[in-house]
N, C-alpha and C positions, 0 to 999 in steps of 0.2 A: 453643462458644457462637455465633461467627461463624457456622459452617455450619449452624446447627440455624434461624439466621434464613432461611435459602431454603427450608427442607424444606416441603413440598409436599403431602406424604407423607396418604393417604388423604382428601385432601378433592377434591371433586366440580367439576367442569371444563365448563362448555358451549363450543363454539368453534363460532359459526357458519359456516356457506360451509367447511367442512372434509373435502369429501368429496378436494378436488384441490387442487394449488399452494402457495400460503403456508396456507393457514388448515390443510389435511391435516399442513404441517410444527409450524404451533403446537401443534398438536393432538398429535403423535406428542411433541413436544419435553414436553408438559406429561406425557403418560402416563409418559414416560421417565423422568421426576423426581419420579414415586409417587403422580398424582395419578388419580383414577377420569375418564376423559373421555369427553365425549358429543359424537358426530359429528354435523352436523349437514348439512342438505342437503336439496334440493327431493325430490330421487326419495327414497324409502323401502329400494328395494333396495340402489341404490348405498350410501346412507348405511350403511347392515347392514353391505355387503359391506367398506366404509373400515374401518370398527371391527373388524372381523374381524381384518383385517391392520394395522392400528396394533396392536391386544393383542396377535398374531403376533409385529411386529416387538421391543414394549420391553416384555411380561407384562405391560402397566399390564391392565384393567378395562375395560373400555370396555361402549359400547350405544349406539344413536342414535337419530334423532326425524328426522322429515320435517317441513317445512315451507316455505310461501311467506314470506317475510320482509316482503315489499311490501303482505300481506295481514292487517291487525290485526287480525283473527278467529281467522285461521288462527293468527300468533303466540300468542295468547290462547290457542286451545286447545295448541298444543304446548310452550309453558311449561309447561300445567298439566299433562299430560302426564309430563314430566319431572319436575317438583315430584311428583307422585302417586306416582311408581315410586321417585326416588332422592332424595329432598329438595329444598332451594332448594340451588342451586348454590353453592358458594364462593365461585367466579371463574367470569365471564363473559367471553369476549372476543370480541367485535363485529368480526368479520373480513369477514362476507360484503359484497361491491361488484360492480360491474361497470365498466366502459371502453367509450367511443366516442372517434372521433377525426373531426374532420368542422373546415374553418374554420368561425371562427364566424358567418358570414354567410349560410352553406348550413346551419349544423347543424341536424336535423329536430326541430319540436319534439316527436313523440312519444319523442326520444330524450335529450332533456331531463325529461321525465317519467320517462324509466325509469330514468335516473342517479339523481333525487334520489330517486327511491320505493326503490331499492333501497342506495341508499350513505346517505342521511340518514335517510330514515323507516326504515328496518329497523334501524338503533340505537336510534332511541327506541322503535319498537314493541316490541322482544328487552326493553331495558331497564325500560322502564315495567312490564312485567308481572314478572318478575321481581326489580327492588326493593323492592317491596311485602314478600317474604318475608325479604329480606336485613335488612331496616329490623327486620322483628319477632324477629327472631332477633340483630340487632346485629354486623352483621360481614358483611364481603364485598368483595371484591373483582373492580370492572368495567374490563375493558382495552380501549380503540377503537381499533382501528387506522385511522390517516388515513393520512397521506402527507407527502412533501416538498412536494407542488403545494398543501398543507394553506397554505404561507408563498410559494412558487414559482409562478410560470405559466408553460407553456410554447404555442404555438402551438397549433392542433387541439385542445384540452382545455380550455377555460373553465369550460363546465358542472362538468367532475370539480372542476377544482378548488374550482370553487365549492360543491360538493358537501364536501368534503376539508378546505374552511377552515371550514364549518359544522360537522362534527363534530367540530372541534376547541373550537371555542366552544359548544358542544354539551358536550362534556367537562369543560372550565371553569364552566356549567350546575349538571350535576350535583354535579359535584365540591360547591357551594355547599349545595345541599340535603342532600346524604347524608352529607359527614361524619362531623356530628353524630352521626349513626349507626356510626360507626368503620367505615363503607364506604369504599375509598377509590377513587375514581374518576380513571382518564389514560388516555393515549394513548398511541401508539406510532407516529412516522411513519416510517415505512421508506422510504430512498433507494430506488435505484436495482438491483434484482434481476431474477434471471433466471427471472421467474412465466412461465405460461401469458401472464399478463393483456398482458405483454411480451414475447411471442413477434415480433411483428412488429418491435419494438427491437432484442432481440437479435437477429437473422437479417440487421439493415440493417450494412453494414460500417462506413456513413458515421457512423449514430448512434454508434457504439461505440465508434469513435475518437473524435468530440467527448465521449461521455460520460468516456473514459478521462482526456482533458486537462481535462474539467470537473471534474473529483473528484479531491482532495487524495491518499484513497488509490491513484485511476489503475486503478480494476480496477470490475466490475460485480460487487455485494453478492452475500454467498452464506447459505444458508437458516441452516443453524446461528449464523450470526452476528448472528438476532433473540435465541436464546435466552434468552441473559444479560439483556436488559432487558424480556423477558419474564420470567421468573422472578423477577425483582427487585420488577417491578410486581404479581405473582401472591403473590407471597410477605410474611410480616411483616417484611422487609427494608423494604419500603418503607409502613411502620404510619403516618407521619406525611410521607407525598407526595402528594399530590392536586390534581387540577385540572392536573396538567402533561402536557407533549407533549413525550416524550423522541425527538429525530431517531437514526435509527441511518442514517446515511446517506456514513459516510466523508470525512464535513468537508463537504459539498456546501454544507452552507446555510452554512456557519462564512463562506465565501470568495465573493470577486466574483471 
């Protein structure tokens, strides 16, 4: 009975920004625990080619969908897209973002624009079109992934986080309206990992030593260890959780 609460098993998966980094691992971690998943991605090829090799790696199902996130047209049609071929999705999870780092005296504003059109407006644009079918249908589940700088700032990064604490109150939002609808809507902030998006963190020695003495567990997060509160939030394990932002981030926020 416990384990039958995560099973996953043949319902339908979008995961945005999945062609590479964290959102390619959510994406493989949900195919791997039975679910049908859709890769998602600006390019068309790549996206094909992600899915190719996610159903390679764990047999799940897969197929993808191009689109611009930043562009509510373009989401508009490639929800519908999706919805036309494989239904309204189960679970959604709002992964796709971007990173600048700039102080913030210098930071450009066109790159203020591209933080929020791509890390705030592309959850509500994914979102909005797609709960409309979750709603009529009475079930669903929406996962965002924010961040630790969701709670945290750190230096060069105001925008993100600004970006990062809105989709968390963004997620609290939702969570209000949809419900009702036995949708359940949260978050996921993830500490501190070794993305792409962190390449430059990782490679710095100095950061990595403050990160290792800043973080309880003393080490830089690793992809398998979103899983669990990913499939927790995917799953009817978590039927009555919503509007929350679970940290996976190694006590980081727990401690000063």
């Amino acid at each position: 009975m416990t384990t039958s609460l995560f099973d996953i098993s043949g319902r339908t998966a979008l995961v945005t920004g999945s062609t590479r980094g964290l959102g390619r691992a959510l994406a493989t971690a949900l195919g791997a625990a039975g679910a049908s998943v859709v890769i998602h991605g600006r390019d068309a090829a790549v996206a094909a080619e992600t899915a190719a090799a996610v159903a390679d790696e764990t047999g799940a199902t897969t197929s993808s969908v191009a689109f611009d996130v930043t562009d509510h047209a373009a989401v508009e049609r490639g929800v519908a897209e999706v919805i036309d071929t494989l239904g309204v999705p189960d679970i959604l999870v709002n992964n796709a973002g971007v990173q600048y780092r700039s102080p913030f005296a210098e930071f450009p504003v066109e790159e203020w624009d591209r933080l929020v059109a791509a890390n705030l407006d592309g959850v509500f644009y994914v979102s909005r079109y797609v709960a409309p079918g979750m709603v009529e249908r009475g079930s669903g589940k929406i996962i965002n992934i924010a961040s630790v700088q969701s709670l945290l700032a750190r230096q060069t990064i105001a925008p993100y986080s600004a970006t990062k604490g809105a989709v968390a109150q963004l997620t609290k939002g939702m969570a209000a309206d949809l419900a009702r609808h036995d949708i359940q809507v949260n978050a996921i902030s993830p500490g501190y990992f070794a993305t792409e998006m962190n390449r430059a963190l990782v490679d710095d020695e100095q950061f990595s030593s403050w990160l290792t003495a800043r973080t309880p567990a003393a080490r830089w997060g690793r992809f398998e260890e979103l899983n669990g509160a990913l499939l927790f939030l995917a799953s009817d394990a978590s039927s009555f959780v919503s509007g929350q932002n679970l940290f996976v981030d190694g006590g980081m926020t727990a401690v000063v």
